[in-house]
Backbone bond lengths (Angstrom), bond angles and torsions (degrees), N, CA, C in turn:
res aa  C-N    CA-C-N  psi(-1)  N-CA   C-N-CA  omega(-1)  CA-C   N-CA-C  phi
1 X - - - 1.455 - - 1.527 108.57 -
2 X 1.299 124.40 127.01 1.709 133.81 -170.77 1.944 85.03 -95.71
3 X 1.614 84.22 136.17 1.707 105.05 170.60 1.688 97.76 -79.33
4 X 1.438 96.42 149.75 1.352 114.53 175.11 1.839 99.69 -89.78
5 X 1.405 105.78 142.84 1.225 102.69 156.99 1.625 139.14 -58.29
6 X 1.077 102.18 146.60 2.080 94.19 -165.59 1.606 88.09 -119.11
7 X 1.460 109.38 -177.99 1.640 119.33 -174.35 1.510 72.79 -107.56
8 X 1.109 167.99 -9.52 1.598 145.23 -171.84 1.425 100.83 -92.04
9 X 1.535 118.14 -43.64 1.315 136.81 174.47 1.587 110.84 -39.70
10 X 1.399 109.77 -62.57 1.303 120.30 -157.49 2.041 98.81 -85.51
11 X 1.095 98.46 -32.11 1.684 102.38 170.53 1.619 105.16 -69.98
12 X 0.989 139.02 -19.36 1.467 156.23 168.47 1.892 105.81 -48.62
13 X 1.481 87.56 -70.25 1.339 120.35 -166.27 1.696 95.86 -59.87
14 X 1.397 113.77 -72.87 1.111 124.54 -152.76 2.447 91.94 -70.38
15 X 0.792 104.70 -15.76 1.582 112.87 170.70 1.463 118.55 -67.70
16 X 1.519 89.45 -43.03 1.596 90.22 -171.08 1.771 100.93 -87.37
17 X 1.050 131.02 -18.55 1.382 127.11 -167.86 1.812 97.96 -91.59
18 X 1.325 115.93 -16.63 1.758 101.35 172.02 1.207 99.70 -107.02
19 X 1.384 127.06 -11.61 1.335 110.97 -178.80 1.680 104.77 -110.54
20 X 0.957 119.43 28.78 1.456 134.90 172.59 1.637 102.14 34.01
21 X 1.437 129.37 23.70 1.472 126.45 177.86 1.340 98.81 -140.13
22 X 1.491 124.20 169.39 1.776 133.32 177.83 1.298 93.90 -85.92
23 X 1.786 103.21 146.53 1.302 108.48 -145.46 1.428 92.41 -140.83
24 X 1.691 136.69 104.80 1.434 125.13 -167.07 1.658 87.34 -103.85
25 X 1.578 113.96 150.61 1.455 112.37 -172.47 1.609 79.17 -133.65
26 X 1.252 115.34 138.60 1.285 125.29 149.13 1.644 126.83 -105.04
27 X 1.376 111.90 135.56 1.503 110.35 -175.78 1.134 125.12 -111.99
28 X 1.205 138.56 154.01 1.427 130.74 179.06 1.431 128.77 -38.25
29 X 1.567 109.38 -49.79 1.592 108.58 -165.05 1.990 83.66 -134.11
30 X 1.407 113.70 -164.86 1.586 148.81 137.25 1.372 121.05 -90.67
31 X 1.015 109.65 107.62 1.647 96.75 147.10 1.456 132.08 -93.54
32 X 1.283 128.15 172.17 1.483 128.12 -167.35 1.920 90.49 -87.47
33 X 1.189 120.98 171.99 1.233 134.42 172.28 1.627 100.84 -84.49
34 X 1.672 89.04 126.29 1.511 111.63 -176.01 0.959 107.57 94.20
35 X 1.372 139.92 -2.03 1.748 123.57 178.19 1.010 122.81 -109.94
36 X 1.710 126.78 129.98 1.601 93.28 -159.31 1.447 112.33 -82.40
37 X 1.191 87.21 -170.95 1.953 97.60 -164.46 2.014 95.88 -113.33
38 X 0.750 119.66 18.04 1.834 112.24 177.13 1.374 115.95 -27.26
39 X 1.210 133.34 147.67 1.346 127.77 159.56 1.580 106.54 63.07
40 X 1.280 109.71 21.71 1.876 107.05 172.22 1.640 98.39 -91.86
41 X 1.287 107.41 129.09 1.815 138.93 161.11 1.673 104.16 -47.88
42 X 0.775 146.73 137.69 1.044 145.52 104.40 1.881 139.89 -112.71
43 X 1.485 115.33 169.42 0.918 113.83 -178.64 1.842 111.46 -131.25
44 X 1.329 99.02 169.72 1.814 127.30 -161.68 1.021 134.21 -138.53
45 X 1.439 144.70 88.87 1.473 103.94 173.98 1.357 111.50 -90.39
46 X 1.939 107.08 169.87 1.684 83.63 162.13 1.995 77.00 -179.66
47 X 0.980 109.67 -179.10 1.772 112.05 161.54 1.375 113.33 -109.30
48 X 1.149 92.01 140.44 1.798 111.45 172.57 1.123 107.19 -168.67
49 X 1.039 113.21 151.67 1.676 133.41 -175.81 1.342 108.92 -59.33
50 X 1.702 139.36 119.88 1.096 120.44 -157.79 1.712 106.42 -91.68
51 X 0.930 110.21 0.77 1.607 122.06 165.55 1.381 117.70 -85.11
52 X 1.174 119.79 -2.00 1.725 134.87 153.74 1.436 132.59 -86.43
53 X 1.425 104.86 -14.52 1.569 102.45 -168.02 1.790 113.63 -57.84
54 X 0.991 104.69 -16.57 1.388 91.36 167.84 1.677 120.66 -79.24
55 X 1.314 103.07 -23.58 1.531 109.47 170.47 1.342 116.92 -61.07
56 X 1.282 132.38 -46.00 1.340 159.70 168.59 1.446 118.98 -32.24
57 X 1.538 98.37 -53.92 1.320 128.59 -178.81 1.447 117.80 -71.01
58 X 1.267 104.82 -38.25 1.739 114.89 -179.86 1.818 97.04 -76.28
59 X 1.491 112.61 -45.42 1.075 89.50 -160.70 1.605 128.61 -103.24
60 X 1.666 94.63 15.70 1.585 118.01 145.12 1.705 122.36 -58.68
61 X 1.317 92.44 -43.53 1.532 106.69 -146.41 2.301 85.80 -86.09
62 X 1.496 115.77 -33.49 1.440 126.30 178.32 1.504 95.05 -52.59
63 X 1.403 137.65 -27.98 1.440 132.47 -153.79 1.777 105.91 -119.62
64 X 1.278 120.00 -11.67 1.202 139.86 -172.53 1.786 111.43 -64.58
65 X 0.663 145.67 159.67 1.546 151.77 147.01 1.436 132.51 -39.73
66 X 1.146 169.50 74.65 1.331 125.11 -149.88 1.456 136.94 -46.11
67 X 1.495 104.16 -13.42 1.315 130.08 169.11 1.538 113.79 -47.93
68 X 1.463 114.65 -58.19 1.710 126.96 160.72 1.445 112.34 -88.69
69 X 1.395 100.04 140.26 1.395 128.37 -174.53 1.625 109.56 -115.13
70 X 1.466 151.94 140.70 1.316 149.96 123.57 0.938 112.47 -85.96
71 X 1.698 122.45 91.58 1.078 114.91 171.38 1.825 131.59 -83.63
72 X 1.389 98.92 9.38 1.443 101.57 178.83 1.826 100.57 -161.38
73 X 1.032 138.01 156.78 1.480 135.08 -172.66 1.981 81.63 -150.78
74 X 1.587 106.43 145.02 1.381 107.11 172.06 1.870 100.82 -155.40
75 X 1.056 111.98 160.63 1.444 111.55 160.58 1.453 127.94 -79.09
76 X 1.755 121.78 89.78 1.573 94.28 -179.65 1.174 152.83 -71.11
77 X 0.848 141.11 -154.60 1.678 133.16 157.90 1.408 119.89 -60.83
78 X 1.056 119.59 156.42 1.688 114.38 160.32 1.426 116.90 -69.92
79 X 1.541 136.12 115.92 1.388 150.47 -154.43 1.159 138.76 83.26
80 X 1.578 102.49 -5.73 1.756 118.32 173.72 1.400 116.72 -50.20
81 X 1.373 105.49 129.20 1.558 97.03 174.43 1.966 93.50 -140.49
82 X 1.360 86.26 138.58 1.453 88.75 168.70 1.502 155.32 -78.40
83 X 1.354 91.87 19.06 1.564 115.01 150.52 0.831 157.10 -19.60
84 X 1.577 88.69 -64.42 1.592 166.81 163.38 1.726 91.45 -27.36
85 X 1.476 92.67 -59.94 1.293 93.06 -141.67 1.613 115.62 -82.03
86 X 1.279 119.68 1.57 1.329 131.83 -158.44 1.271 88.46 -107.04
């Protein structure tokens, strides 16, 4: 059985190729296949200059699908999880 592509998958992918390291993202919820996911949280770790995150963001979002969107990238707190946020 071939895996379907996921938006965590491909944010994975496209993470590890600008951030040149493996990149586990955790997200707030699941969705079922086919529904969209708008307004889903997720989280990252990784280093970057925190005076770049907008750099980061563009050049996630340059490798992305049009299908996936980042519409915002931020630095969180130490222990944030996006859970949280739902």
């Amino acid at each position: 059985k071939t895996k379907k592509p996921t938006v965590q998958g491909k944010l994975e992918e496209v993470l590890r190729f600008v951030l040149r390291t493996p990149i586990n993202v955790t997200g707030c919820s699941r969705t079922d296949a086919g529904v969209h996911a708008r307004g889903q949280v997720c989280s990252f770790i990784c280093r970057w200059p925190d005076n770049q995150v907008g750099h980061l963001r563009r050049a996630i979002q340059a490798r992305l699908p049009d299908s996936i969107s980042v519409r915002s990238l931020e630095k969180a707190p130490s222990g944030f999880t996006p859970r949280a946020c739902i």
